[in-house]
C-alpha positions as CSV (number, residue, x, y, z in Angstrom):
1,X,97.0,106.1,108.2
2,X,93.5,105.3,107.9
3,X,91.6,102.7,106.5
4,X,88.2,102.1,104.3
5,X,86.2,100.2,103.4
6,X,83.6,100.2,100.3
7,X,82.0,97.3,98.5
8,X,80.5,99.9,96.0
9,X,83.7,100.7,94.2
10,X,85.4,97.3,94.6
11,X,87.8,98.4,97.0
12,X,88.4,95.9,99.3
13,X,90.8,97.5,101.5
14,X,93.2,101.0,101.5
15,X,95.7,102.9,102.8
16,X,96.5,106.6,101.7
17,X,99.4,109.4,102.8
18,X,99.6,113.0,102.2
19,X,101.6,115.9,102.6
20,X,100.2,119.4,101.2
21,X,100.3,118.9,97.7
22,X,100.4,115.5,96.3
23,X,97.9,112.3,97.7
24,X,98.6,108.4,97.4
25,X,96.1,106.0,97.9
26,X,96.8,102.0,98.0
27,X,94.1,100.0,97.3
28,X,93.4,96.4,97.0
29,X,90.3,96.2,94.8
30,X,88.6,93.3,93.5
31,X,87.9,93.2,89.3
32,X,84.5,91.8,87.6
33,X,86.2,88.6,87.2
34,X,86.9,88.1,90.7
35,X,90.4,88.2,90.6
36,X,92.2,91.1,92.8
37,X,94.5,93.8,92.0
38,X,96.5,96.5,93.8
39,X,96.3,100.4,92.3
40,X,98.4,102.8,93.5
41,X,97.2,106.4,92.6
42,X,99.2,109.3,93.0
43,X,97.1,112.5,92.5
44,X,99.1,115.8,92.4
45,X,97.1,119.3,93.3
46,X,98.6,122.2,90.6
47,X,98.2,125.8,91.9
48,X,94.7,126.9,90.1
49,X,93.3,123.9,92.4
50,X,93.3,121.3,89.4
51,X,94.8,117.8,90.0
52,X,96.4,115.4,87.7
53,X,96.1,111.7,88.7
54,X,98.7,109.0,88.0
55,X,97.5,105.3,88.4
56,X,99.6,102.1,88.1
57,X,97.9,98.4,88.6
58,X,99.6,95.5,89.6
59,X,97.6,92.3,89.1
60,X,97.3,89.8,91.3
61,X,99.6,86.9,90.3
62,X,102.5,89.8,89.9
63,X,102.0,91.2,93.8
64,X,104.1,88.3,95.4
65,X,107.0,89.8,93.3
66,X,106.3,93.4,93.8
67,X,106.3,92.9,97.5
68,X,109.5,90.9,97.6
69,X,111.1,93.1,95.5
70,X,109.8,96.2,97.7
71,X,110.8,94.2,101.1
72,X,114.1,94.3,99.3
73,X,114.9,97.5,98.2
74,X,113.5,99.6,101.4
75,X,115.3,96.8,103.6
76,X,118.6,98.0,101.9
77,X,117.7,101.9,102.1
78,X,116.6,101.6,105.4
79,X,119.6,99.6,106.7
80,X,121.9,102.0,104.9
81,X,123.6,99.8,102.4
82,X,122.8,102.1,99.2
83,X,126.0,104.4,101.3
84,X,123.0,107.8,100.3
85,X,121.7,109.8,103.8
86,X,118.1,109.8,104.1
């Protein structure tokens, strides 16, 4: 993964994956009033070359949860209590 870094957008830092038809970017970006958020954008390319973009925010007092809850989940999947094969 690589990471980037642009003042002009408001993204303070980002990650992104791919594979050949669908992009996800992470990014922490910081909002007018200071206070900073994390996006996640899932941009999907159709055949005719067109995308359709997907965004969700999570705002900055809700990311302790969000990453406690993620710690959890993938911790069970990856540990192989959910009894599914990956």
């Amino acid at each position: 993964m690589e990471k980037h870094k642009t003042k002009l957008t408001g993204i303070i830092d980002s990650e992104y994956f791919f594979n050949q038809n669908r992009q996800f970017y992470l990014d922490i970006k910081q909002a007018k009033n200071k206070n900073h958020y994390l996006r996640i954008t899932r941009r999907d390319q159709a055949k005719d070359e067109s995308f359709t973009r997907y965004e969700i925010i999570f705002l900055e007092d809700d990311l302790q949860f969000l990453v406690e809850a993620m710690s959890m989940l993938l911790g069970r999947y990856s540990s192989g209590q959910l009894g599914i094969s990956a």
